[in-house]
DRENKE-283794 format. One line per 4 residues: number of its first residue (from 1); for each residue x, y, z of C-alpha. Coordinates in steps of 0.25 Angstrom, whole numbers, plus 5000, padded with zeros to 4 digits. Each point is the difference from the previous one (the first is absolute). Layout:
<midos>
NUM) X/Y/Z  ...
</midos>
This chain:
<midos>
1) 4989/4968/5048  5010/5004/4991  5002/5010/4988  4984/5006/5001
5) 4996/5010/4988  4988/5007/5003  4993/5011/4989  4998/5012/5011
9) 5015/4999/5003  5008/4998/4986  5014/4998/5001  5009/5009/4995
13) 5006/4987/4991  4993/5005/4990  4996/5013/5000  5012/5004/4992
17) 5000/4987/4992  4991/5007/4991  5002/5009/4987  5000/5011/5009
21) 5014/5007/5003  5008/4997/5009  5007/4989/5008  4995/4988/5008
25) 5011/4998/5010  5001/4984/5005  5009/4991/5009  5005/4988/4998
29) 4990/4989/4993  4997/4989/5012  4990/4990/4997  4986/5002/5008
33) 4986/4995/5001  4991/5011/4995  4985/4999/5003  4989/5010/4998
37) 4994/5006/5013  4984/4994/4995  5006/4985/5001  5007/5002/5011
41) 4987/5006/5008  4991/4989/4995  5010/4991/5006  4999/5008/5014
45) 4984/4999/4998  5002/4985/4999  5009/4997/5012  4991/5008/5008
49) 4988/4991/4996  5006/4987/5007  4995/4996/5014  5015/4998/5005
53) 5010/5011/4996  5012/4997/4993  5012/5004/4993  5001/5001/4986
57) 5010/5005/4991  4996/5010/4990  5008/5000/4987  4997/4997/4985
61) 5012/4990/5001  5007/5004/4986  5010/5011/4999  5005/5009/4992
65) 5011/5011/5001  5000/5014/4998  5004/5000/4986  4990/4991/4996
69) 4991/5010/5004  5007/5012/4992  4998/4990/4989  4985/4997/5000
73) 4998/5014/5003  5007/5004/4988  4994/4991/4990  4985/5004/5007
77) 5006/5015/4997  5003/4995/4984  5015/5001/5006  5012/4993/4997
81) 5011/5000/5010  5015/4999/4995  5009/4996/5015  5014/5005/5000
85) 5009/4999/5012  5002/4992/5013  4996/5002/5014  4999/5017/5004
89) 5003/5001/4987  4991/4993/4992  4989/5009/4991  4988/4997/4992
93) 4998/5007/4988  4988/5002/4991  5004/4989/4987  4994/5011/4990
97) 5006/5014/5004  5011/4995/5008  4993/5010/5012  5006/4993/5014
101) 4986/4999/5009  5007/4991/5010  5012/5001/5008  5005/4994/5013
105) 4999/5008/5013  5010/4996/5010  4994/5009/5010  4987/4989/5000
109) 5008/4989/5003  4996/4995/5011  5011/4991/5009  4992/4993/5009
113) 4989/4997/4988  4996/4984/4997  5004/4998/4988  4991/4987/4998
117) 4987/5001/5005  4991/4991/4996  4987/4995/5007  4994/4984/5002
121) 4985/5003/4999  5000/4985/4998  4991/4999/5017  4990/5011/4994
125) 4998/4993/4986  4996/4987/5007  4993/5005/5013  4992/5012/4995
129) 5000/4996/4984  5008/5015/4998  5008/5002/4987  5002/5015/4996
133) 4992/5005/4987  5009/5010/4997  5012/4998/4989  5013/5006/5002
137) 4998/5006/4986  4985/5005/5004  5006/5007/5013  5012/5006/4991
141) 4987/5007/4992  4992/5005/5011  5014/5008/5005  5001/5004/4987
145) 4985/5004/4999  5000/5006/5014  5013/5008/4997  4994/5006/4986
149) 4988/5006/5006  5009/5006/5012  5010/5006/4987  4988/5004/4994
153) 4993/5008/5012  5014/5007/5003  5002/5004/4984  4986/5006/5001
157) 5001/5006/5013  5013/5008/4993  4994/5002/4987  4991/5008/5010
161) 5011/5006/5007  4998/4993/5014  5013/4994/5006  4999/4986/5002
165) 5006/4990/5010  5012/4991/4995  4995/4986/5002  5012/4993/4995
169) 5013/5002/5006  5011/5006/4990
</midos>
């Protein structure tokens, strides 16, 4: 298994990704194999139907970087992000007001991260007829979706005057 969204547990990619304010804090961009949590369980169901265990690999085999994900959620957001800089540096801004929403965090760098994962789900595709239904640009919206309603309970609790938890790191 390799990069597993799940709707109960939104990342915080995304929670400040959003015309909200504030600042979503990334690392570096490695390439990984995202996948949604549904596929990945209906795969499990599969493998535990056979008469002989076995292993299988879990992935979507396709790959796509951090970044990428900035980008499709942007465009699902009616964003536009403008890229300046390199490495710790590097910042995204919003095209139109020229707002920075992304910035690279150092302190998320992770040394002993893989860099490039990427799964061969090829064994489970032949064996148990397994492709994942979920798109990458599918899960993006369902983080997006699941982070709105979060946004939305925490502005009402406060409109109310309740204090709310931070679900996104800042």
């Amino acid at each position: 298994m390799l990069i597993v969204y799940d709707p109960c547990q939104p990342p915080p990619v995304l929670g400040k990704l959003s015309p909200l304010p504030g600042l979503f804090a990334a690392g570096e961009s490695p390439r990984g194999d995202w996948g949604h949590a549904r596929d990945y369980v209906e795969m499990m169901w599969l493998m535990l139907q056979q008469d002989k265990p076995e292993d299988y690999v879990i992935a979507t085999g396709i790959q796509y970087t951090v970044r990428e994900l900035i980008e499709i959620a942007a465009r699902q957001l009616n964003m536009s992000i403008r890229w300046e800089g390199e490495g710790a540096d590097e910042k995204g801004l919003e095209e139109k007001s020229g707002e920075m929403i992304v910035a690279v965090d150092p302190s998320y760098y992770r040394p002993t991260e893989v860099h490039d994962l990427l799964g061969d789900a090829g064994k489970a595709r032949q064996k148990l007829g397994w492709q994942p239904s979920t798109s990458f640009e599918e899960l993006i919206a369902e983080m997006i979706e699941a982070d709105m309603e979060e946004a939305q309970k925490d502005y009402l609790c406060l409109k109310e005057g309740f204090q709310t938890f931070n679900h996104f790191e800042t």
